[in-house]
C-alpha positions in Angstrom: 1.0 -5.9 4.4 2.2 -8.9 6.3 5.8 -9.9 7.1 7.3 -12.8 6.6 10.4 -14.3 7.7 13.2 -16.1 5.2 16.2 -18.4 6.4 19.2 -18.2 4.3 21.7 -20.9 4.9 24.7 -19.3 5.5 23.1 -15.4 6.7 20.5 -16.0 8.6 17.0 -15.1 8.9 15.4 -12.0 7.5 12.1 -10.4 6.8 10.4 -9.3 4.1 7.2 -8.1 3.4 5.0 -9.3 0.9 1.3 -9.3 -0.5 -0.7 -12.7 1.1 -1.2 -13.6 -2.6 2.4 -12.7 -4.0 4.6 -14.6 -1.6 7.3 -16.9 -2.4 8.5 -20.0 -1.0 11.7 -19.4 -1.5 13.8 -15.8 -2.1 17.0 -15.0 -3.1 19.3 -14.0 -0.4 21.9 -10.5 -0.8 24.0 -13.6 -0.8 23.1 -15.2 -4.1 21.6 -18.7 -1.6 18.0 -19.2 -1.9 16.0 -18.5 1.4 13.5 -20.6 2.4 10.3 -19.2 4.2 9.7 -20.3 7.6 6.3 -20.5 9.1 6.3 -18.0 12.6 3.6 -16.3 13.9 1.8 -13.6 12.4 3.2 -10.0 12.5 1.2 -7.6 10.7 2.6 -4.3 9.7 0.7 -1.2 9.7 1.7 0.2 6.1 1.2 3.9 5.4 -1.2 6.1 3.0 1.4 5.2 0.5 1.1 1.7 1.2 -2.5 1.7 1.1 -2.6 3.8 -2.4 0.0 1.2 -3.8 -2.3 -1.7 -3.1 -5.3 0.1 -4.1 -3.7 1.0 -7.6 -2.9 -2.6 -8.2 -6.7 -3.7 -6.9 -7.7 -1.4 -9.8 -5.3 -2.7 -12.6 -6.7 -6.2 -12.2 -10.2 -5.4 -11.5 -11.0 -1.5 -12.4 -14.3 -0.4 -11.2 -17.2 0.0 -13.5 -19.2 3.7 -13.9 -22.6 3.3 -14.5 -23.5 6.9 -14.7 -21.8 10.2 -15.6 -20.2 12.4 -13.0 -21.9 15.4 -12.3 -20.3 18.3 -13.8 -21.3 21.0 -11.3 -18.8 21.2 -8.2 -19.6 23.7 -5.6 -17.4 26.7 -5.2 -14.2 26.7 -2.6 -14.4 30.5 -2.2 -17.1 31.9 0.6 -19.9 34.1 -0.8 -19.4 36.1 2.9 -18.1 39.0 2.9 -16.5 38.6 6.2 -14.2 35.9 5.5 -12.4 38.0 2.8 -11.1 40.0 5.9 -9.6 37.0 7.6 -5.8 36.5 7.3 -4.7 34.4 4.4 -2.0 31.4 5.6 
């Protein structure tokens, strides 16, 4: 998710990170003021898993995926059929 910075008249600049789509041109400073957006170069955080599933949940609400086919219903086993692995230590 990219940052971008604001400039509040009487605080300052800040940053605040935004969806390409989703940002304003102007934001309310802690200050009550308006912040305008200023144009700097690009700084591109590296968001988390959490990040990524947030963006990925709100891809789906707009444009959920389409199943064309049932999912199987067979799902291999997690437990070994060997009898040596039930003599390992459990963690």
């Amino acid at each position: 998710m990219p940052l971008y910075r604001f400039e509040c008249p009487s605080c300052g600049t800040f940053d605040a990170g935004f969806a390409m789509a989703d940002v304003p041109d102007t934001l309310d400073c802690r200050c009550g003021e308006p912040a305008r957006r200023r144009i700097t170069a690009p700084r591109l955080a590296r968001g988390g898993r959490g990040m990524r599933l947030l963006d990925a949940t709100k891809a789906t609400a707009e444009r959920p995926g389409v199943v064309n086919a049932v999912p199987d219903a067979r799902r291999e086993s997690a437990s070994s059929s060997n009898p040596l692995h039930a003599k390992l230590p459990r963690p």
